[in-house]
C-alpha positions in Angstrom: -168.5 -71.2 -169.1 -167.4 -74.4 -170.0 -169.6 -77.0 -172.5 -170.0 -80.3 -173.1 -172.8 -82.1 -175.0 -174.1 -85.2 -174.1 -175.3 -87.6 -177.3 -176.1 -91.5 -177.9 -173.1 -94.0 -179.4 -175.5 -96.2 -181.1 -172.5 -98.2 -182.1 -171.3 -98.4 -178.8 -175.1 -98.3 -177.5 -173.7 -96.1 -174.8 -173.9 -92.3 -174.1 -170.7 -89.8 -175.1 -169.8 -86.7 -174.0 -167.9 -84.4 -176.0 -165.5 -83.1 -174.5 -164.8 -86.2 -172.8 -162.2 -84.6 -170.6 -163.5 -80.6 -169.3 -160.5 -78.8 -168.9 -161.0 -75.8 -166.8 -158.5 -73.0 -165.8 -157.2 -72.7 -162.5 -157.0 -69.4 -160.3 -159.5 -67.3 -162.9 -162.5 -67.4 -160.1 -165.4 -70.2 -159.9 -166.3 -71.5 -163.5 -170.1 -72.8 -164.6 -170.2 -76.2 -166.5 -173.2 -77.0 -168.7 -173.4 -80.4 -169.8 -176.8 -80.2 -172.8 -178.3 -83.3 -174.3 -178.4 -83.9 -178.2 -181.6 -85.2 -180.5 -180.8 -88.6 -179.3 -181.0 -88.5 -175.6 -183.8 -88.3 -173.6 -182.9 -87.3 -170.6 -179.3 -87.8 -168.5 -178.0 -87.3 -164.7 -174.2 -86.0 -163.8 -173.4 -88.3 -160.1 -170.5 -88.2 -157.9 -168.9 -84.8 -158.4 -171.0 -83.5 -155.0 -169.2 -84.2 -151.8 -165.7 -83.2 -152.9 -165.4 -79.5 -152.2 -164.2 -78.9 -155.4 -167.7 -79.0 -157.3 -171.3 -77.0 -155.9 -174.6 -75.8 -157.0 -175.5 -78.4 -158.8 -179.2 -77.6 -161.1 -180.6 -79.9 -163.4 -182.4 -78.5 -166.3 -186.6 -79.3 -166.8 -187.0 -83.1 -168.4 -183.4 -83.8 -167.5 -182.0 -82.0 -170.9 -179.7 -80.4 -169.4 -177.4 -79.8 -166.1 -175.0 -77.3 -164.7 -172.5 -77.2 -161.6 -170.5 -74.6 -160.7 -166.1 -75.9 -160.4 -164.5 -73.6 -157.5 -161.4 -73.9 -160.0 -159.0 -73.4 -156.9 -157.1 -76.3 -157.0 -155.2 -78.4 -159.5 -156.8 -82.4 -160.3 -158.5 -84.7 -162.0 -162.0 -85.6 -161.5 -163.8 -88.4 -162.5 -167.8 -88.2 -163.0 -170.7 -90.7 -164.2 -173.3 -89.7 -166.7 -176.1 -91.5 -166.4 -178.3 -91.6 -169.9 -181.7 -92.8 -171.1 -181.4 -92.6 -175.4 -184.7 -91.6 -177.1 -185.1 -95.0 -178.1 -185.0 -96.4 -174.5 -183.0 -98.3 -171.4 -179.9 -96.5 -169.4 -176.5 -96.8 -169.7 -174.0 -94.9 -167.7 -170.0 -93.8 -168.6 -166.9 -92.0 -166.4 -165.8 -89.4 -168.5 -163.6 -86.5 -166.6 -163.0 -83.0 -165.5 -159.7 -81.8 -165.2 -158.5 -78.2 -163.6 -155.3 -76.6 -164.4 -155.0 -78.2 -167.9 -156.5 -75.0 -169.9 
């Protein structure tokens, strides 16, 4: 499985996500990605990775604290991917971080 934690730049009053780029092995079967939310984020959205083949089963977790999607991982690319965030302290802001197969 591969991780990524989703937290609030306060500096950058934006969201983060760390790992900003998944890497993800190709040709080792279908691979679960969980993207979690820190203290500081109270509740996010992973849009645009449906529709390409590449990415399925999308579940997002109770109160929007966490997601998961399941990569095929049959095919070398790049894919890019919007998190939408709402910080504890209010609004929404989104970012285009990436996933990238054949890279680990």
């Amino acid at each position: 499985m591969a991780q990524a934690t989703v937290s609030w730049d306060s500096t950058g009053n934006r969201p983060r996500v760390n790992p900003d780029n998944i890497d993800v092995s190709v040709g080792n079967g279908a691979q679960v990605i969980r993207w979690d939310a820190d203290s500081s984020i109270a509740s996010f959205n992973i849009l645009g990775l449906d529709g390409n083949g590449e990415f399925i089963n999308q579940i997002q977790g109770p109160g929007g604290k966490w997601v998961t999607i399941v990569d095929k991982a049959d095919r070398n690319g790049t894919w890019n991917y919007t998190v939408s965030a709402q910080p504890v302290a209010g609004g929404s802001v989104s970012i285009d971080p990436k996933i990238t197969n054949g890279s680990a």
